[in-house]
C-alpha positions in Angstrom: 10.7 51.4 -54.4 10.0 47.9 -52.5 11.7 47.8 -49.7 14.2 44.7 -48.2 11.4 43.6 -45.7 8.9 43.9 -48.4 10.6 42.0 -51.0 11.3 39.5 -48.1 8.0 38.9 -47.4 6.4 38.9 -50.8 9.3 36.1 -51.7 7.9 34.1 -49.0 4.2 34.2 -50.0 5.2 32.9 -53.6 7.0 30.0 -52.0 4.1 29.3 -48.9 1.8 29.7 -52.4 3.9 27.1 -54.9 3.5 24.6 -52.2 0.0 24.7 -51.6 -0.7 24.5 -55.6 1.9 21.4 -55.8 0.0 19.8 -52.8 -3.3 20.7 -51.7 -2.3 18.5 -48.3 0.4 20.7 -47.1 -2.2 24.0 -47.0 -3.4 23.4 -43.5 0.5 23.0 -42.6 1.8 25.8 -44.4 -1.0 28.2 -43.4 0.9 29.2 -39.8 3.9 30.0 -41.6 2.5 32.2 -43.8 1.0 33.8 -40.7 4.1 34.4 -39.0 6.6 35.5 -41.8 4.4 38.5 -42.8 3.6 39.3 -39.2 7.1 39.1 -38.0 8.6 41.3 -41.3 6.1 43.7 -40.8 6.1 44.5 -36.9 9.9 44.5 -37.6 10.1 47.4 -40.4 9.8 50.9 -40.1 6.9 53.4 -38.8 5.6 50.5 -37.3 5.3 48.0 -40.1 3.9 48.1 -43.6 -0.1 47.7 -42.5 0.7 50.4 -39.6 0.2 47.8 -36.7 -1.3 49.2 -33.0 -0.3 49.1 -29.9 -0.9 45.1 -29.5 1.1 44.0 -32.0 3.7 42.0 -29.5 0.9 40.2 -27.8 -0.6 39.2 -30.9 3.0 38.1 -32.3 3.1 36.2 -29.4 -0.1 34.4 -30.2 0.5 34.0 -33.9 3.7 32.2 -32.4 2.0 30.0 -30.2 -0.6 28.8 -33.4 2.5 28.1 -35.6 4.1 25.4 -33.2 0.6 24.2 -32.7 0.3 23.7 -36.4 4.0 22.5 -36.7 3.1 19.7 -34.4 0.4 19.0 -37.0 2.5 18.9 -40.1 4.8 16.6 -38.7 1.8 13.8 -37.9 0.8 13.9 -41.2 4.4 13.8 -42.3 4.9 10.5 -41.5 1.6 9.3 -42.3 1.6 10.7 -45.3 0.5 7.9 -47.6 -2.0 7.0 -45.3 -5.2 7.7 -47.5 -4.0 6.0 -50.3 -2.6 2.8 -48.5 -6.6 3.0 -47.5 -8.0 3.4 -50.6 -6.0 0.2 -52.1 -7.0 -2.2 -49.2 -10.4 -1.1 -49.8 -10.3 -2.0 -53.6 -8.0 -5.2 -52.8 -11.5 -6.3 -50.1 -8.4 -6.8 -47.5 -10.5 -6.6 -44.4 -7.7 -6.7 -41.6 -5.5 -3.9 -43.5 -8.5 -1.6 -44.2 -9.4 -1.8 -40.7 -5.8 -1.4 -39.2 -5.6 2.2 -41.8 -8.7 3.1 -40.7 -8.5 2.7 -37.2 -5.0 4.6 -37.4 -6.3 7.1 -39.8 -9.5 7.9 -37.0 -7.0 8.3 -34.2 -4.7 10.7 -36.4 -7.5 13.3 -37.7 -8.6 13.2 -33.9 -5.1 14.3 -32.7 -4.8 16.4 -35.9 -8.1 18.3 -35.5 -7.6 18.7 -31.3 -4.4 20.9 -32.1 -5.9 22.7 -35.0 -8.9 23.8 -32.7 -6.2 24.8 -29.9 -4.3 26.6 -33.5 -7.5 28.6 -34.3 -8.1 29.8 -30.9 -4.9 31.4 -30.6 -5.6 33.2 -33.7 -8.9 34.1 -33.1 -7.6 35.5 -29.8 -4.5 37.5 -31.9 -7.3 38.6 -34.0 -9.0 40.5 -31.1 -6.1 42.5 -30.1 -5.7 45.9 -30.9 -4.4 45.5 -34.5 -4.6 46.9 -38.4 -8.4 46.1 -39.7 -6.6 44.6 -42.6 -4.5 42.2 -41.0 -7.2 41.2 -39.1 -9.2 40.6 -42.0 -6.0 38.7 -43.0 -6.3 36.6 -39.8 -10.1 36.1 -40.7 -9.6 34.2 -43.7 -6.9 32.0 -42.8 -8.7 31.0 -39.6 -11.0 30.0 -42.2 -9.3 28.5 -44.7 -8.0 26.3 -41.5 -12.1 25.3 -40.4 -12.8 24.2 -44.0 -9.9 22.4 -44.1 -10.4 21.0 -40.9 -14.0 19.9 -42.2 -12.7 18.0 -45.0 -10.4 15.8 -42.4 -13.8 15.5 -40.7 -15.8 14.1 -43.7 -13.1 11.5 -44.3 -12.7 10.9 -41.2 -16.8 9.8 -41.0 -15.5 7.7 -43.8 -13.0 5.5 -41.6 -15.3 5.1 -38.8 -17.6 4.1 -40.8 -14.8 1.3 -42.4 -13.3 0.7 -39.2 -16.4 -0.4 -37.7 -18.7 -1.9 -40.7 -16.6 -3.3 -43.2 -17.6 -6.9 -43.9 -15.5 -8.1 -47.6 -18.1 -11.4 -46.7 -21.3 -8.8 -47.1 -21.3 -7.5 -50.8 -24.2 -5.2 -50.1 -22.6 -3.4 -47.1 -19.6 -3.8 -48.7 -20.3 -1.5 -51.6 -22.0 0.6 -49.8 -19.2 1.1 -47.6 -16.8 1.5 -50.4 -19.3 4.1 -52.1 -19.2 6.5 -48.6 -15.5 5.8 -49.3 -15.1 7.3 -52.6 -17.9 9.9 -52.1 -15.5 11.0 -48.8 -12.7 11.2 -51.0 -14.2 13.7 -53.6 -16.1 15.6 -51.2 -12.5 15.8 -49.4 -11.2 17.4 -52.5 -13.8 19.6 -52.9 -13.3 21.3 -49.5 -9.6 21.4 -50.0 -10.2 23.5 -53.2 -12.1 26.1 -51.1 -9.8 25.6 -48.8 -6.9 26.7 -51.2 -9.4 29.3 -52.7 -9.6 30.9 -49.3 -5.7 31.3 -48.4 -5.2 32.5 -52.3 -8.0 35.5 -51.5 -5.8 36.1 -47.7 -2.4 36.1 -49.6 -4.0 38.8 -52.4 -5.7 40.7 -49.6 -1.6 41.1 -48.3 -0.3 41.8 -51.5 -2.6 44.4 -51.9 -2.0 45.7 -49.0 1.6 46.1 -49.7 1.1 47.5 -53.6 -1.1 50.4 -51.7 1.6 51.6 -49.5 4.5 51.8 -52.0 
């Protein structure tokens, strides 16, 4: 029989899951909170949680704690930036020099922000991952710390892409031009591309959990 806390926590993956598949933008944002909920229900249940946690299981809580507000304060700059790309992809194909280089100043200074807080993010899980925990939840740990650095290197090749608008864009130069607007559309798949590995990686975490869970009914 699945117990309250279990059921809880497998409820919560399917919704942390259905957002991530509706919007492959929100995975670096949701990936904290999936941290947290199945860390919290499990050191809460009984005989010391489903995955049978060690003795630094509150320190690493702790930690896991500290990552989620790190990432919260991510989620909310990209909330209310959030049609930022695509306001930058339509001044590029409209040539409007001053707007694309307005978005594309703004969007530099917001991955640089963004990215700062998701390194301070990962270092708080890296340092949960040390303590003296399950091997599986640490494995756990180990793929969404990296499901967070390839995320993190998408928003680094697009933001290549701005700089590269922000300080070379010329609508008066068709040859730089284009080739500016090519980088810009190659960023934007390559972007994708990472974001599906991305997405790949927190699905193999989440089934790694459910696993987990299915072997100690």
């Amino acid at each position: 029989m699945v117990s309250g806390t279990e059921h809880s926590v497998q409820w919560q993956y399917r919704c942390v899951k259905l957002v991530v598949v509706c919007n492959p933008r929100s995975v670096l944002l949701f990936l904290a909170t999936a941290v947290i909920v199945s860390f919290t229900a499990l050191a809460c249940s009984d005989s010391g949680g489903v995955l049978g946690f060690g003795d630094e299981t509150s320190e690493a809580e702790l930690l896991v704690i500290d990552a989620n507000k790190k990432l919260a304060q991510i989620r909310e700059m990209y909330r209310t930036n959030e049609n930022l790309r695509t306001d930058l992809a339509n001044a590029v194909r409209a040539n409007d020099a001053e707007q694309v280089r307005t978005l594309s100043t703004k969007a530099v200074q917001l991955i640089n922000d963004g990215t700062n807080t998701g390194r301070e993010a990962i270092d708080l899980l890296r340092e949960a991952s040390e303590k003296n925990i399950n091997p599986d939840f640490k494995e756990y740990l180990r793929l969404k710390e990296e499901s967070i650095l390839k995320q993190m290197e998408a928003f680094a090749r697009f933001h290549r892409s701005a700089r590269v608008l922000r300080d070379n864009y010329d609508p008066k130069d068709t040859e730089a031009r284009e080739t500016v607007q090519a980088d810009f559309a190659d960023s934007i798949e390559e972007y994708r591309r990472l974001m599906e590995e991305a997405r790949s990686m927190s699905w193999e975490a989440n089934e790694l959990y459910k696993k987990t869970v299915d072997d100690r009914r």
